[in-house]
N, C-alpha and C positions, 0 to 999 in steps of 0.2 A: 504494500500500500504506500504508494510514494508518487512524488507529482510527475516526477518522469514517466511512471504507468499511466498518471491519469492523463497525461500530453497528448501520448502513444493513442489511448483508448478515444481519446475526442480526434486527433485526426484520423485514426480507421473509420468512426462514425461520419465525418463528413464527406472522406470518399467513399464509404458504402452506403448502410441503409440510411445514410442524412435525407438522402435526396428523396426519397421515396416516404418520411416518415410520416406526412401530413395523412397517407392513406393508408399505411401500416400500421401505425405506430398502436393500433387495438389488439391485432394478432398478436396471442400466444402461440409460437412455435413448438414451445416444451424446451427440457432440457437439452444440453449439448447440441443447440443451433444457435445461430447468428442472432441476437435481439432486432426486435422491430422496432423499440426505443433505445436512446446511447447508452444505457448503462453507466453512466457517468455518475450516477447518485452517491455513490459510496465516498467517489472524492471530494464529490460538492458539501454534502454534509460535514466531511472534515475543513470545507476550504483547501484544501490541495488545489484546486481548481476554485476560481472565486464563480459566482455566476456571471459577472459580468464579462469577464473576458470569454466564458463559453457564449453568450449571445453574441457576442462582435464576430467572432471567429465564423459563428453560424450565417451571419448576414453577411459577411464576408465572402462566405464559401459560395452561399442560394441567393444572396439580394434581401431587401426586406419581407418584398410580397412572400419570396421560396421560403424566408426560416420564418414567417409569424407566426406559425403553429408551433415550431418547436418553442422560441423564442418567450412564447405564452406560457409555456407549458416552464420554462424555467425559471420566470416570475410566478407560478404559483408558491414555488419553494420560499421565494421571500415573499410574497404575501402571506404564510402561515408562519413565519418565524416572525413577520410584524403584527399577524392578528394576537399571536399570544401576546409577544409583546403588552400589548397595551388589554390585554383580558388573562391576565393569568393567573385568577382564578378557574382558569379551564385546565391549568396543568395542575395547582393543588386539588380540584373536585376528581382527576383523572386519577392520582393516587389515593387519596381519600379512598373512590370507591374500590380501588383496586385490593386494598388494604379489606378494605369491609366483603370485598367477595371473594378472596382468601379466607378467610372468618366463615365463610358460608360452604365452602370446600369442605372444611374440617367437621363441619357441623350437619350437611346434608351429603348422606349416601351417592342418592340419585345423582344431583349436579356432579360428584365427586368423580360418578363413573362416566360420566358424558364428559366432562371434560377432560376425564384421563386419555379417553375413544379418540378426541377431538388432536388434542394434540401429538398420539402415537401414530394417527393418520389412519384409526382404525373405524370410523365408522359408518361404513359400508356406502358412502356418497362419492360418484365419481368424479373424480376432479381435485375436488377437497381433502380425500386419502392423499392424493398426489401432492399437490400443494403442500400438505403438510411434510412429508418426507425432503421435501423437494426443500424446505423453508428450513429446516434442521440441517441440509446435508452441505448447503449451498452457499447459506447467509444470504438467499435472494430469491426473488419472485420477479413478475411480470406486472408491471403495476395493475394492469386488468385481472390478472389471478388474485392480485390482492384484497381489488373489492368485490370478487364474486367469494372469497373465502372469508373476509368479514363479513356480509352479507350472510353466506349460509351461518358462519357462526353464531350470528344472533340471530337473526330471524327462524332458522329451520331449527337451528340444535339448542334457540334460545337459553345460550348462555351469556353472563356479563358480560360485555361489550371490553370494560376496563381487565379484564383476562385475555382477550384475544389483542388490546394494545398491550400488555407487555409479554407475551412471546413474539410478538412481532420489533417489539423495541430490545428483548435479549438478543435476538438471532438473525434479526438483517443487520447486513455491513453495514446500509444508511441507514439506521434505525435512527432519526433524529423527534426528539422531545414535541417540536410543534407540527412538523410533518406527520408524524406517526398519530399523535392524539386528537391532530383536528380533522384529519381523513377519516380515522374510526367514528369521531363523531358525527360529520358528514354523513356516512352510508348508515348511520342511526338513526340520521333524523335531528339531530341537535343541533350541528352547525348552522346549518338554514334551516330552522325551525318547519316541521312539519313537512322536509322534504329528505327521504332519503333515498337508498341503493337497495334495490331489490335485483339479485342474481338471479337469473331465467335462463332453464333447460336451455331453448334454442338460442338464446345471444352465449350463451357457452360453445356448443355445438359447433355454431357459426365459425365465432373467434379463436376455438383452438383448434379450427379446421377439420372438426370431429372425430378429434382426439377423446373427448370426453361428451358425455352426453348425462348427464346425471339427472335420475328421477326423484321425486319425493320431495322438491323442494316446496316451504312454503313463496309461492309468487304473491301472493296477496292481504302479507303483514302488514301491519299497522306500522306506524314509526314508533319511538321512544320517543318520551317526553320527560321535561324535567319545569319543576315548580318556577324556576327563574334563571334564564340563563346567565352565565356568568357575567360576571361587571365589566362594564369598562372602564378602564383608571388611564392616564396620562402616561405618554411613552418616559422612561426614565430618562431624564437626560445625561449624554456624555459628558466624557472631560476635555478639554484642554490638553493635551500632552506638553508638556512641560520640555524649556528648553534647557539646551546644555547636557550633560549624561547622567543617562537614566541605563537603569536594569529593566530589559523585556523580558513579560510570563508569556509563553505561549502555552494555550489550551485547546481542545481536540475542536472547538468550534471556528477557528481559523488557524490555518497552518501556513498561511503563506506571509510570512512577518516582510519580506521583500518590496510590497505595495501596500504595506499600513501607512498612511497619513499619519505621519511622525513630524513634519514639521523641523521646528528646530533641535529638537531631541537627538542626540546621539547615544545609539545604545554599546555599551562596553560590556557587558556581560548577558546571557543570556539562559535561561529554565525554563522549563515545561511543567509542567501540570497535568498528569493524565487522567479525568476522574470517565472512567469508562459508567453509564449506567448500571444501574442497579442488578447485579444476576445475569448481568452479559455471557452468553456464552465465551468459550475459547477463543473460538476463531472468530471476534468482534472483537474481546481483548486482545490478542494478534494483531491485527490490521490497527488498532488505536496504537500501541506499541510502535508499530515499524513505520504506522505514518509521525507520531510527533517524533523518532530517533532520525526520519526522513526532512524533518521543520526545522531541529536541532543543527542537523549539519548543513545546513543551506543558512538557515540565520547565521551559524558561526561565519561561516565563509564570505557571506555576505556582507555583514558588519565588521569582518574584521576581529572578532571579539571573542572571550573565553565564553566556553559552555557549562554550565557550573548545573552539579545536580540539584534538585527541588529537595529543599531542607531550611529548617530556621537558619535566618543569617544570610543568606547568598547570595543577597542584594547590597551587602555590606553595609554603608550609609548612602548610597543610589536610590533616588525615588524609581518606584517602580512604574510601569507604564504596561499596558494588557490592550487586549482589541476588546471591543465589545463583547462580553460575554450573554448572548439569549437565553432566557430562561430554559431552565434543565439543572444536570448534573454539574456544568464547567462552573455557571454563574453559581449554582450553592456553593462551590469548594475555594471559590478565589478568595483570600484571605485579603480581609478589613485594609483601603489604605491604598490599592490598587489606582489609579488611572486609565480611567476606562474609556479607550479612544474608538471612536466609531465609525466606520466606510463611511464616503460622500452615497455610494448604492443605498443604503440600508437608510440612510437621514434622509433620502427625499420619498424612498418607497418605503416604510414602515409608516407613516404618518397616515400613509392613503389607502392602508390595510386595517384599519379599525371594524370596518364594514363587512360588505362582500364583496368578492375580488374583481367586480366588473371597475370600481372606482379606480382600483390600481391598473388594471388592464387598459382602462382607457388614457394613463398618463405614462403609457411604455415610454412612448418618445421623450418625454418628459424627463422621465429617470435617467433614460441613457443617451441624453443631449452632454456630449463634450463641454 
């Protein structure tokens, strides 16, 4: 997991299935084939790849009209890192319940065994067996597998919603905090209130070119509702990076310390932070590993500067300086006192992600006017 793979992995995408992906990019192929989306998620969630240099690169490659659809599709990932942003109470009410239906695991039989079915990829639904083996073995899906397997999760096998986001948040490589939480809420029904994803026999069929065809599903669930959706509160504002030399933290939520708006700051020493989620599999702890030992030796070389392991002290008497940390895991763990400096990206598109993403959609130009 390193930026020179996610380079490699975004230029195969724009000479292969780029061009084609406005009309593919639904099909599941299955395993061991070419994705019809770039697969890029894993770096972008680390920042190994920022988003914005993947949309240039794309309109670069197809024009604007050729990349809009991918282009869109890569400002959804920051619109959900800016709707939590400023609503995140959707990330404490995610653990909350998640907490409360563990509690319910231990204490009802029934659920205990559906969900055990559920996750072993044992029960008897086709697609969703697969999917599951597939999501253990891989650290990855199809983003269309994703919401036909939350889908049937809650709706057909009607289990917690907040248990199907965190296996999905242990065991995807991009298993990221508002991606992950406001998708599942989404095909619930909560994010757009009273609108969600229902998985259907033939749009499976269809899209995994009748690989799977699975019966029994419920097509005609109700959504989930909740008494009050979460709040919206005011985007936290950044800092100032501070000039003259400072100590940079890198954390798994940017990794490309190279193009942080630093200003006048020069950084002389440099640590990491790795706080992987909660119950991460292996191989996500892996990939969080060998991408910030990947940030590490590019920041050293790049600055100039020692690389000092993450311990009390190793900022010496250096003010410290960090990118914006989004709610999650990186933001709980950064220690009091930080400087929290923020993409020009993220300050004009977080603001107009409070809503629904047509607001942000419609100020693309906007965001990524030079």
């Amino acid at each position: 997991m390193t930026r020179a793979a996610g380079l490699d992995a975004l230029a195969a995408f724009l000479a292969g299935p780029g061009a084609d992906y406005a009309a593919a990019r639904n099909t599941d192929r299955g395993p061991g084939t070419v994705p019809t989306t770039s697969a890029l998620s894993p770096y972008l969630r680390r920042r190994l790849l920022t988003e914005e240099e993947v949309a240039r690169a794309a309109i670069r490659a197809f024009g604007e009209r050729g990349a809009e659809k991918f282009v869109s599709e890569i400002f959804w990932r920051t619109y959900f890192k800016g709707h939590l942003e400023t609503h995140p109470e959707a990330w404490t009410r995610y653990l909350a319940g998640r907490d409360a239906a563990r509690a319910r695991l231990a204490a009802e039989p029934g659920l205990r065994r559906t969900h055990a079915r559920a996750i072993a990829g044992e029960t008897g639904i086709d697609g969703f067996d697969a999917w599951a083996a597939q999501l253990v073995a891989e650290g990855w899906l199809h983003n269309h597998a994703r919401m036909w397997f939350a889908s049937i999760w809650i709706f057909t096998l009607r289990l917690p919603w907040e248990l199907g986001a965190d296996v999905f948040l242990r065991h995807l490589l991009d298993g990221d905090p508002a991606s992950n939480t406001l998708s599942w809420r989404w095909v619930a029904g909560l994010h757009t209130r009273g609108k969600h994803y229902l998985a259907r026999r033939d749009n499976i069929r269809e899209f995994t070119q009748g690989r799977h065809d699975p019966a029994g599903l419920d097509e005609h669930a109700a959504c989930l509702d909740e008494a009050m959706p979460p709040r919206e509160g005011p985007l936290s504002p950044a800092d100032p990076a501070p000039d003259g030399p400072v100590a940079l933290l890198l954390h798994l939520d940017d990794l490309h310390p190279e193009s942080l708006p630093l200003g006048g700051a020069r950084v002389m020493r440099v640590a990491g932070l790795t706080a992987s989620v909660d119950g991460a599999s292996d191989r996500v702890r892996a990939a969080d590993a060998a991408a910030m030992a990947d940030a590490l030796a590019r920041a050293g070389e790049h600055f100039g500067c020692s690389v000092e392991p993450m311990g009390e002290g190793w900022a010496g008497d250096l003010p410290v300086v960090t990118a914006f940390a989004p709610v999650g895991p990186s933001a709980e763990a950064l220690p009091v006192g930080c400087s929290r400096i923020r993409r020009v990206w993220d300050e004009r598109a977080w603001p107009l992600s409070n809503r629904g993403y047509s607001r942000l959609r419609g100020a693309i130009p906007k965001v990524m006017a030079v």
